[in-house]
C-alpha angles and dihedrals in degrees: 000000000000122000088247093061089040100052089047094055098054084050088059091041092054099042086068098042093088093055088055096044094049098051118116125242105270101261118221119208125183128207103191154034127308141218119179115194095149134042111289141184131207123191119203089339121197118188117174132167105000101150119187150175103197107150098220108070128278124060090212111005120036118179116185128189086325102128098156087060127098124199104193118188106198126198124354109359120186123188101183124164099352119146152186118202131178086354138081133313121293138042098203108016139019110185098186138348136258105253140051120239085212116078108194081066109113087196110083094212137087107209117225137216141282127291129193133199109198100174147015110333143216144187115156126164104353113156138191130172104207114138092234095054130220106151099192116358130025118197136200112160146163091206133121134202091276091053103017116186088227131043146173124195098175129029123308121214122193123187152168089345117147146193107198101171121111128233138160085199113117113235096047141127141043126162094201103011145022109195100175089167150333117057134294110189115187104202097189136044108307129191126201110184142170094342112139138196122209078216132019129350107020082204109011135015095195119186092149131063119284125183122190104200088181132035129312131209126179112183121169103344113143138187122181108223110033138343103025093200101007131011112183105198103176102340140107125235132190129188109185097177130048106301130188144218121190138156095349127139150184140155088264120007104020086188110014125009117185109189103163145072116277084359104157145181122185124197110207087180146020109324115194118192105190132179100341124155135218147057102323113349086219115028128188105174092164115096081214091051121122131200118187120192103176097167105025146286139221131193114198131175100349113162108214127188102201135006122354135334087240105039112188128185091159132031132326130176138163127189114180143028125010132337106199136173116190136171096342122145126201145150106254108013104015073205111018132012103185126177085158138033140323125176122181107182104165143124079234131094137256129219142162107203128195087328108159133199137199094217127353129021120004089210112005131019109184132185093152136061110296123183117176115185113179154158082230134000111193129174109193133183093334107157139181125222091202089048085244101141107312086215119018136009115198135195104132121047120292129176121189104193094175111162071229130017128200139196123179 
C-alpha cells in the first residue's frame, strides 16, 4: 500500500472519530410493569409515569423471596411521576412482600433480592396510597453493611415522593422510602427533599439499618404524625459524613422521631437541625434509645410546640466537638428537654444561646441525669415566658463541669 493510500484512510478513519466520541451513552425506558426473578441490568434508565394497582408491592420492580438475584441500574438513572395506587407498597420499587410462604413463620413478610445503583439517581414525585407508605421504594431484606440489599454507588437524589395513605399501624410511612428490615448503605452524597407521609417518616421509615457514607441533607420534607424527614422505628442509622436538617416538620420529631426500643442514630461527623418545626426536632421517646454526636452538633431556630428542641427519654452523648443551642423555642426546655440521659464529654464547648420557653426551662429543662463537661459552658439570654427558670430547670441530677462556666 503506498504512503499516499495510507495517509488518506486514516483521514477517513479520523473525520468520523468526533462523532463517536461525542455520542451519548444508549438510554432504556420501560412502560410497564416489572418482575425480576433473575439477575438484570439496566443502563441510563428513565421511567416516567407507570402507574399501577397491582395488589403485591412495586409499581415498576417487584423483587419476591430472590435473594441470589441481583437488579443494577448503571450510569444516570431517573424515577419521575410513577405511582401505586390502591395496591401494595412501592412506586417504583417493592423489595420484598408482605407475607411469608412459610407458615410456621411467625414474620409476615418474604424478603426479596439485591439491588444495585451504579451512577447518578432519581426518584421525584412517586406516589402510593397504601395505608402502610413507601412512595417510592419499599424495602424487606436479609442484607448487612457488607452486602447491603440496597445499595447506591452515585447520588441519590429523592423528591417530591409521597405516601398519602393513613394508618394508626406502627411501623408505617415513608414518603420516599419504607426500610422494614435488612440494610440500605448510600455511599455517595444523598438528598432527601420536600417528600412527605400522611403518617410517620416525610422522607424514610426506617426499622432496619441505614448507613450514609456520604453526606445527608433533609430539607422540607413533612409527615403528620411522627419523623418529619426520618422516623427510625427499630433501626439503626448511621451518617458518617456532615448531614442537615432543615425546614422540615412534623406533629413530634420534625427532623428525627425514634419511637422504638434500641432504636439509634449516630452521627460520625457535624450534624445541623435549622428551622424545623414540631413537638421536639429530634425525639427519642424509648428508654433504650441512643443518640451518638461524635463531631459536633449544633440546633438553630426550631420552633417547638411543646418541650425541647432535643427531647430524650433514653441516652444521649456527645464526645467531640460543640454542643450549641441557639434561637430555639419549646415548651419545657426552649434547648434541651431530658427525662434520660445526656452525656457531653468534649474538649468543645457548650452553649445555649437566646432559647425561650412558654413554661419551664429557657434552655434545659432536666428531669434525668446531665452532665455537661466542657472547655466552656455558657447559658446565655434564655428566657421563660411563664418566669419559670429563664436557664435551667432542674429536678433530676445535673452536673455542669465547664473549665469555665458562664451564666448571663
Amino acid at each position: 500500500m503506498s504512503h499516499t493510500k495510507h495517509l488518506a484512510d486514516l483521514l477517513k478513519v479520523c473525520s468520523i472519530l468526533p462523532a463517536l466520541v461525542i455520542m451519548p451513552a444508549m438510554a432504556e425506558s420501560l412502560s410497564e410493569r416489572q418482575v425480576i426473578t433473575q439477575d438484570k441490568t439496566y443502563k441510563n434508565l428513565t421511567v416516567d409515569g407507570i402507574s399501577s394497582s397491582v395488589a403485591n408491592n412495586g409499581g415498576v420492580f417487584y423483587l419476591e423471596d430472590v435473594q441470589d438475584v441481583l437488579l443494577t441500574f448503571k450510569g444516570e438513572s431517573k424515577f419521575v411521576n410513577n405511582s401505586i395506587l390502591n395496591g401494595g407498597m412501592g412506586a417504583v420499587i417493592g423489595n420484598g412482600w408482605l407475607s411469608t410462604k412459610d407458615a410456621d413463620k411467625w414474620n409476615p413478610y418474604t424478603p426479596g433480592g439485591h439491588i444495585l445503583f451504579d451512577g447518578d439517581t432519581l426518584f421525584m414525585n412517586n406516589t402510593t396510597n397504601n395505608a402502610n407508605g413507601a412512595g417510592a421504594i419499599f424495602n424487606y431484606g436479609i442484607g448487612t453493611v457488607d452486602n447491603p440489599d440496597i445499595l447506591f454507588n452515585g447520588e441519590a437524589e429523592f423528591i417530591g415522593n409521597s405516601s398519602t395513605g393513613v394508618s394508626n399501624s406502627f411501623c408505617v410511612g415513608g414518603g420516599a422510602i419504607y426500610h422494614r428490615d435488612g440494610m440500605i448503605v448510600f455511599n455517595d452524597d444523598a438528598n432527601f427533599v420536600a417528600n412527605s407521609s400522611a403518617s410517620k417518616g416525610g422522607a424514610i421509615m426506617a426499622a432496619g439499618g441505614i448507613v450514609f457514607r456520604g453526606e445527608a441533607d433533609f430539607e422540607e420534607n413533612k409527615a403528620s404524625s411522627q419523623g418529619g424527614a426520618l422516623a427510625i422505628l427499630g433501626g439503626n442509622v448511621v451518617f458518617e459524613k456532615e448531614a442537615s436538617f432543615k425546614n422540615n416538620s412534623a406533629n413530634a420529631g420534625a427532623a428525627i422521631s425514634m419511637d422504638a426500643s434500641n432504636a439509634s442514630v449516630t452521627f460520625k461527623d457535624f450534624v445541623l437541625f435549622d428551622r424545623n418545626t414540631g413537638t421536639a426536632t429530634l425525639w427519642n421517646n424509648s428508654s433504650t434509645g441512643t443518640v451518638v454526636f461524635e463531631n459536633g452538633a449544633k440546633f438553630y431556630q426550631n420552633t417547638n410546640t411543646q418541650n425541647g428542641t432535643l427531647q430524650n427519654a433514653g441516652d444521649v452523648t456527645l464526645n467531640s466537638g460543640d454542643f450549641v443551642f441557639m434561637h430555639n423555642t419549646g415548651g419545657n426546655g426552649g434547648g434541651l428537654k431530658n427525662a434520660g440521659t445526656v452525656t457531653v464529654d468534649t474538649t468543645g464547648n457548650v452553649l445555649f444561646d437566646t432559647n425561650i420557653t412558654k413554661s419551664t426551662g429557657g434552655a434545659v429543662d432536666n428531669g434525668g441525669t446531665l452532665t455537661l463537661t466542657a472547655a466552656n459552658v455558657s447559658f446565655l439570654g434564655n428566657t421563660s415566658d411563664a418566669g419559670y427558670a429563664g436557664a435551667i430547670f432542674n429536678s433530676g441530677d445535673m452536673s455542669i463541669l465547664g473549665a469555665t462556666n458562664v451564666f448571663s
